[in-house]
C-alpha positions in Angstrom: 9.6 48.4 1.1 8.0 52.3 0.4 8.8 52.9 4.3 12.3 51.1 4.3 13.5 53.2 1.5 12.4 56.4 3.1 14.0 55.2 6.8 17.3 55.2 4.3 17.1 58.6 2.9 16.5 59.7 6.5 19.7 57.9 7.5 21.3 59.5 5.0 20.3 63.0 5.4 20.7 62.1 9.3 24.4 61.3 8.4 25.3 64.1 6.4 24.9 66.9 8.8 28.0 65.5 11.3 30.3 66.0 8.0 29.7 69.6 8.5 31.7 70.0 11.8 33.9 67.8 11.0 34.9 69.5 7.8 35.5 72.8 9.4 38.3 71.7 11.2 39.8 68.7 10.0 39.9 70.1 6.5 42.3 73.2 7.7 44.6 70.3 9.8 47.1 70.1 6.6 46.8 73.7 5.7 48.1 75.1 8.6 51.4 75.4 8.2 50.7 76.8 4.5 48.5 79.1 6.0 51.2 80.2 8.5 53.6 80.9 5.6 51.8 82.4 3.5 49.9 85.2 6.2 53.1 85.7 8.1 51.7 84.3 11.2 52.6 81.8 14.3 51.8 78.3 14.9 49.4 79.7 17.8 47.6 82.4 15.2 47.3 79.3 13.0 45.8 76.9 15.4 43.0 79.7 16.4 41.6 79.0 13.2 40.6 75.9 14.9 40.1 76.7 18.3 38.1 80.7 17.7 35.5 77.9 15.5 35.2 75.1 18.3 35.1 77.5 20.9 32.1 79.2 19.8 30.4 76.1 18.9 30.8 75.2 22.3 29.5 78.1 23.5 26.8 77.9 21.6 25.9 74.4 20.9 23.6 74.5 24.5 21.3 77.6 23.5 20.7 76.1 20.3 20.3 72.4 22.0 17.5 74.7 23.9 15.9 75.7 21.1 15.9 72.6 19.4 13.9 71.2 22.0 11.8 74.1 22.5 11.2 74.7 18.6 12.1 71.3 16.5 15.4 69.8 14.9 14.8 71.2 11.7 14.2 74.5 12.6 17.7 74.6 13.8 19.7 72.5 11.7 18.7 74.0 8.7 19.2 78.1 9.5 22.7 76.6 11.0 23.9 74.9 7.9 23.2 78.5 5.9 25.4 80.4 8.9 27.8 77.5 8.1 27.8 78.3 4.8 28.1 82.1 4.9 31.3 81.9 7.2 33.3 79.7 5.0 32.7 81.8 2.0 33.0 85.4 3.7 36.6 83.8 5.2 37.7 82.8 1.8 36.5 86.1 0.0 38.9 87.7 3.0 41.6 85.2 2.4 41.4 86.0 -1.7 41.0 90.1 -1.7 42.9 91.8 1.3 46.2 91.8 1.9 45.9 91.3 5.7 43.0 88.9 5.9 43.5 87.1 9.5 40.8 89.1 10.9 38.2 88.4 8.4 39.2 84.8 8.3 38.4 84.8 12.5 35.3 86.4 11.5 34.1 84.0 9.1 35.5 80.9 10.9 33.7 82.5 14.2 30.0 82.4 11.9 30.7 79.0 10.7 31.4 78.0 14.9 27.8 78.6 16.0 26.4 77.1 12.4 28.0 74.3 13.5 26.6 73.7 16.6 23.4 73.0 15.3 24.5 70.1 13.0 26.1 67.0 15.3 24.4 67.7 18.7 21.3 68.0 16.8 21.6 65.3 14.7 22.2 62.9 17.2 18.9 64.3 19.4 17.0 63.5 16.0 18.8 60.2 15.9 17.4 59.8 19.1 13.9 60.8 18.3 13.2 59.1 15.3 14.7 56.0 15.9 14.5 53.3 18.7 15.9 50.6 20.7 19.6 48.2 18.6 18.2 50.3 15.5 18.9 53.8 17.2 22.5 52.6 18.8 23.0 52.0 15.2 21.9 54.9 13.8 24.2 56.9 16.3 27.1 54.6 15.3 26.4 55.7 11.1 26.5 59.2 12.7 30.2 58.7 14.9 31.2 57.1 12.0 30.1 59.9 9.7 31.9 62.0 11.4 35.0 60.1 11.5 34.3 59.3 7.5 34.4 63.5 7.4 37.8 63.5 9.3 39.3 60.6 6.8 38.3 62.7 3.4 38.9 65.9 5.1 42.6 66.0 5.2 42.7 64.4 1.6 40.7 67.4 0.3 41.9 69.8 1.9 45.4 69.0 0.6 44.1 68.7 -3.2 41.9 71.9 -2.9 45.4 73.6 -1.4 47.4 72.5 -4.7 45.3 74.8 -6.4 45.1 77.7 -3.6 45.7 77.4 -0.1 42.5 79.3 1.2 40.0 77.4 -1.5 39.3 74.9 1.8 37.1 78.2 3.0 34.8 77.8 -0.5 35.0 74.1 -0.3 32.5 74.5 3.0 29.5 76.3 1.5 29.1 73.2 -1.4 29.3 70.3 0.8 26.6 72.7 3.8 24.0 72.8 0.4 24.5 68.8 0.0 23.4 68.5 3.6 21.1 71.5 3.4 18.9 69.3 0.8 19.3 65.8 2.2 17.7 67.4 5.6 14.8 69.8 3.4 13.8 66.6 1.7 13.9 63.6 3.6 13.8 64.2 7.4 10.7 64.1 8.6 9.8 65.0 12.3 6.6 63.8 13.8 4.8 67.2 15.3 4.8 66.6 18.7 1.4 66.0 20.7 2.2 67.9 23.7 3.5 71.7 23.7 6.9 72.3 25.5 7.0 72.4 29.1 7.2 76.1 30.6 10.9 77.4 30.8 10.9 76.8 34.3 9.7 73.4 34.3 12.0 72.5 31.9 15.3 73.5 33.6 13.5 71.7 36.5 13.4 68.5 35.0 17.3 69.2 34.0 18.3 69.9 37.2 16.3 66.8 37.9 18.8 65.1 34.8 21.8 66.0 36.6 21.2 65.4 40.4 20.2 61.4 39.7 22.7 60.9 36.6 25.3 63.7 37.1 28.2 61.3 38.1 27.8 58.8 35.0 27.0 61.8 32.7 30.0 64.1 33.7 32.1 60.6 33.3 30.7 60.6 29.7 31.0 64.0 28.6 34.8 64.1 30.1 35.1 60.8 28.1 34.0 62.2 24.8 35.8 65.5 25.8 39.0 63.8 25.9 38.7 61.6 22.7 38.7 64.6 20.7 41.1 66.7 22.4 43.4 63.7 22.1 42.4 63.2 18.2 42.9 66.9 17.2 46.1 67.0 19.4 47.8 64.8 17.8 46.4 65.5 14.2 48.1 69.1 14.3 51.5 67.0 15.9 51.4 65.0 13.1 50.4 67.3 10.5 53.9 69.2 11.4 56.2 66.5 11.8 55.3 65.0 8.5 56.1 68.4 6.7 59.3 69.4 8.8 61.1 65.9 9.6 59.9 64.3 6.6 59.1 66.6 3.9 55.6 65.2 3.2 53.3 67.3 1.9 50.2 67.9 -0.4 47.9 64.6 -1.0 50.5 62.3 0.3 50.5 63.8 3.6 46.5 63.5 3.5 46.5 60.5 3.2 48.8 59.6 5.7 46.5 62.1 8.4 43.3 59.9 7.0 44.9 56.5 8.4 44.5 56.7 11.8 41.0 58.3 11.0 40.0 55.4 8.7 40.5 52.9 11.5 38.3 54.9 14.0 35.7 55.8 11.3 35.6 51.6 10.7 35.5 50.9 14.3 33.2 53.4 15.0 30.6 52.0 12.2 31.4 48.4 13.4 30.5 49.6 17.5 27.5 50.9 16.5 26.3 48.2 14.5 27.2 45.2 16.9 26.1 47.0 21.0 22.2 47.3 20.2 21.1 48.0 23.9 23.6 45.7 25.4 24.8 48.4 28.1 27.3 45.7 30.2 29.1 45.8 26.5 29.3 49.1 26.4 30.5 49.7 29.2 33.6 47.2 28.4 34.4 48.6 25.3 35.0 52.4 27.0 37.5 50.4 29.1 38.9 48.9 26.8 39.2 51.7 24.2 40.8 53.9 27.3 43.3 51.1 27.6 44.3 50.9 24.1 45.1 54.4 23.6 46.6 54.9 27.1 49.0 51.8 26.2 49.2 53.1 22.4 50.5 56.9 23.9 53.1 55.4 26.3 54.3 53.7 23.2 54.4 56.8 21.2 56.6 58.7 23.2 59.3 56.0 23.0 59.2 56.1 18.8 60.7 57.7 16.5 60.1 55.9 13.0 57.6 57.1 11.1 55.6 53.4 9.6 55.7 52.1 13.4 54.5 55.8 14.6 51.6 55.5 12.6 50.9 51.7 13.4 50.6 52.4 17.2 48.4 55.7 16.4 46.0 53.5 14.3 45.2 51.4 17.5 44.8 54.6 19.8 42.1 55.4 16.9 40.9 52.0 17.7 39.9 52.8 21.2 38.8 56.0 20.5 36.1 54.2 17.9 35.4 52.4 20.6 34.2 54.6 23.1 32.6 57.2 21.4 29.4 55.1 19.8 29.0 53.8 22.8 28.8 56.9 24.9 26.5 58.6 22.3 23.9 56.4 23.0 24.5 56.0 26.8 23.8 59.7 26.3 21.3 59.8 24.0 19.3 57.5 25.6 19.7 59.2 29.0 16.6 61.6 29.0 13.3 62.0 26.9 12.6 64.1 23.7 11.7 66.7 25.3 15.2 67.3 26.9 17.2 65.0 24.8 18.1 68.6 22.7 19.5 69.9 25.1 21.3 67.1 27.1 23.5 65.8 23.8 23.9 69.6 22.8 25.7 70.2 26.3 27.5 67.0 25.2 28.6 68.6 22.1 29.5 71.0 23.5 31.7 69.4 25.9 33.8 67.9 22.8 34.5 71.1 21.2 36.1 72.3 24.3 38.6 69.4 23.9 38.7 70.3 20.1 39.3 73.7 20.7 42.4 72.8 23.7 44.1 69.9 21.2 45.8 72.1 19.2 47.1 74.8 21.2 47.8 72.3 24.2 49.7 70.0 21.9 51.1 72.9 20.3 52.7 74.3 23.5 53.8 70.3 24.8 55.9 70.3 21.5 57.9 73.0 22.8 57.9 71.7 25.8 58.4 68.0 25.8 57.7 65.1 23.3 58.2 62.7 25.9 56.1 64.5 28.6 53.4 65.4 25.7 53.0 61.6 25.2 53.0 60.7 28.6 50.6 63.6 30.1 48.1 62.4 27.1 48.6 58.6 28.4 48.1 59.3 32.3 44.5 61.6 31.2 43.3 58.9 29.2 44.2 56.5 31.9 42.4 58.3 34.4 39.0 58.9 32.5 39.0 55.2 31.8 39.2 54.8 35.5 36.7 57.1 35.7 34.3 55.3 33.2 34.9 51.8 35.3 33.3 53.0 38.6 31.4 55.6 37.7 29.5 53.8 34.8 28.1 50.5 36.4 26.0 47.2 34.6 24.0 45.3 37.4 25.0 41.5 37.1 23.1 39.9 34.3 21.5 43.3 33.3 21.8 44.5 29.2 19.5 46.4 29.2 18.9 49.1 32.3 18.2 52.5 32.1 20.4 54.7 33.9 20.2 56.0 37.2 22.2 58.0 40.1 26.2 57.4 40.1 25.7 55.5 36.9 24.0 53.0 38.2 22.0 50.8 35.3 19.1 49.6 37.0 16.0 48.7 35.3 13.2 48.6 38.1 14.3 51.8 39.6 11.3 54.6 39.6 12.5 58.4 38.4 11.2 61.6 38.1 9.0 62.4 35.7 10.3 63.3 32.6 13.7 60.9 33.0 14.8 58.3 31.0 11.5 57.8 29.1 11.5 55.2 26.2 12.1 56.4 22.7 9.2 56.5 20.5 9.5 54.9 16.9 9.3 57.2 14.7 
C-alpha cells in the first residue's frame, strides 16, 4: 500500500512538470490581441511572444535531452523550472514598469523557452525510466493528457488573470513552476544508475546507430507529433481572433469556448493512454484514424461559417489529435534504452515546438491570405502524415507487442545493436 501511495505522488509530480510548457503558451492565446492593443504592436509582434519561447525551447530541448542522460532527470528539470520561473516574472516586471516593454517581454519569454525544455521531454524520458510495460503507456498518456489538461485551464486563466491586468499571465508562471518545483523535490525518486555514461563518442555512436535502423518510423513520428501541435496552436490563435472580432467574445467566456476543443483532446488523450498498454497494431490504428478525423474535420471547416457547428467539427479534430499523440509518445519512448531515451524524446520535443513556434505565424499569414486555402492546406498535411504513419509505421500480422526496427518495422525476434530498444526497467 506504502509503495502504491508513493508510485502516486510520483505520477503526480511526473504530471505536473508538462503544465509548465503548456502554460507558457496557451495561457497568452487569449491575451494576444489585448496585448497588441495595449503595446501598439502587430498581430506578427504579438504571435512572437509564442514563437521567440517555442523556438528556443526547440533549440534547446536536445542539449538539455543530452545532459539529462549524461547527468539525471532531476538535475535538469529542476534548475529549468527556476529559469522558467525567472522569465515569467522578469517579462511581467518589464510589462508593469517601462513604457516600451516588448523587448524585455522577448527577453523574459526567451529565459522561460530553454526552462521549458527541460520539463515535457524530460518528463516523459523519466516516464520512461521509472515505469514499465501497459503501466508506462499509461503513465505517458497522464502526461499527454496533462498537458492537454494545461491547455483546457490555460486559456480560462489567462482570461480571468487579464480582467485584472493584461500582463499578470507573466506572474501567474513563476507560482504554478514552484508547485511543480516541489512535487519533483519531494517525490521523484531516480534509481542511481549502476553503470557510468557511455564516453561522448560512444554515445552519439549508439544514436547514429538509433537513426540508421529506426530513422524512417521515427522521422514519421516526430513529423506526426510536429504537426499535431502546429495544427492545435494554428488554429487556437484563428480562433482566439475570430471570437473577439466577428463575435465580440471576450474575457472568461471566450476561455472557455478556446478550452472546448482542448477538453476533448485532453479526455481522449487520458482515455488512449489508459486503454493501448503495449498493443502496438492498436496504436498504429489509432494514428490513422486520428489523421483521418482531423483531415475530414479541416475540409469541413473551411466550408463553415457558424460559430456552434465551427466548434462541433473542431472538437473532433481534437479527437484525432488525442488520438495520436499518446500513442506516439510511447512508440517513442519505448524506442531506445535509458541511457539514450533523454535525448531521443528531447529531439522529439523538440520537434513539436518547431510546429508550435510555425502555428501561429503560419496561420496568421493564411488568414490574410485565404480561409478556404488555410483550411484546406492544413487538411492535405494532415492527410499526408497520416499516409505517412500507415506505411512507414508497420505491425507484423498477429504481433502486439514488437519492438521496433528499420522502416518501422515491429518485429519482435529481430537482433539490434547494442544499446537499441532495451526493455525498461521497473523502477
Amino acid at each position: 500500500m506504502a509503495e502504491q501511495r508513493s508510485s502516486a505522488k510520483t505520477i503526480v509530480a511526473i504530471g505536473s512538470i508538462p503544465l509548465i510548457m503548456t502554460l507558457g503558451n496557451s495561457m497568452l492565446i487569449p491575451i494576444l490581441p489585448k496585448m497588441r492593443s495595449e503595446l501598439h504592436i502587430s498581430s506578427f509582434q504579438a504571435s512572437l511572444t509564442i514563437t521567440v519561447f517555442s523556438i528556443v525551447a526547440a533549440l534547446a530541448i536536445p542539449i538539455l535531452g543530452y545532459l539529462s542522460d549524461r547527468l539525471s532527470r532531476k538535475a535538469i528539470i529542476l534548475p529549468a523550472l527556476l529559469l522558467y520561473g525567472i522569465g515569467g516574472v522578469l517579462a511581467g516586471l518589464g510589462a508593469a514598469m517601462f513604457s516600451h516593454p516588448f523587448m524585455w517581454i522577448m527577453i523574459g519569454r526567451t529565459l522561460q523557452g530553454i526552462g521549458a525544455a527541460g520539463t515535457t521531454p524530460i518528463a516523459m524520458a523519466l516516464a520512461g525510466d521509472l515505469f514499465r510495460g501497459a503501466e508506462g503507456s499509461r503513465v505517458l498518456g497522464l502526461v499527454e493528457a496533462s498537458n492537454g489538461m494545461g491547455k483546457v485551464v490555460s486559456p480560462i486563466l489567462g482570461s480571468l488573470i487579464a480582467l485584472v491586468v493584461w500582463y499578470g499571465v507573466f506572474f501567474a508562471f513563476p507560482v504554478v513552476m514552484l508547485a511543480s518545483l516541489i512535487l519533483t523535490w519531494l517525490f521523484i525518486k531516480e534509481k542511481k544508475t549502476e553503470k557510468e555514461p557511455p564516453p561522448f563518442k560512444k554515445y552519439i555512436h549508439g544514436l547514429a546507430s538509433v537513426f540508421k535502423h529506426e530513422g524512417r518510423w521515427l522521422f514519421t513520428a516526430y513529423l506526426a507529433g510536429a504537426t499535431c501541435l502546429f495544427a492545435l496552436f494554428g488554429i487556437l490563435f484563428f480562433l482566439s481572433d475570430v471570437l473577439e472580432k466577428p463575435h465580440n467574445i471576450v474575457g472568461v467566456v471566450k476561455g472557455l469556448v478556446l478550452a472546448i476543443p482542448l477538453l476533448v483532446m485532453c479526455t481522449t488523450s487520458y482515455i488512449t493512454g489508459s486503454k493501448i498498454g503495449e498493443n502496438k497494431r492498436l496504436m498504429k490504428r489509432l494514428i490513422v484514424l486520428g489523421f483521418a478525423l482531423m483531415t475530414v474535420s479541416y475540409v469541413l471547416l473551411s466550408f463553415i461559417g457558424h460559430l456552434t457547428l465551427f466548434i462541433s467539427i473542431l472538437a473532433v479534430s481534437s479527437l484525432g489529435t488525442g488520438l495520436v499523440l499518446p500513442c506516439i509518445n510511447s512508440f517513442i519512448t519505448k524506442a531506445v534504452g535509458k541511457e539514450r531515451r533523454g535525448f531521443v524524446t528531447s529531439l522529439y520535443g523538440s520537434v513539436r515546438f518547431f510546429g508550435v513556434a510555425a502555428g501561429p505565424p503560419l496561420f496568421g499569414w493564411m488568414m490574410g491570405w485565404s480561409r478556404l486555402g488555410m483550411f484546406l492546406s492544413i487538411a492535405g498535411l494532415t492527410f499526408l502524415v497520416g499516409l505517412l504513419a500507415l506505411f512507414m509505421i508497420r505491425v507484423n500480422q498477429g504481433d502486439q507487442e514488437g519492438t521496433p526496427s528499420g522502416g518501422g518495422r515491429f518485429e519482435s525476434k529481430r537482433k539490434l545493436p547494442v544499446g537499441l530498444l532495451k526493455p525498461v526497467r521497473g523502477r
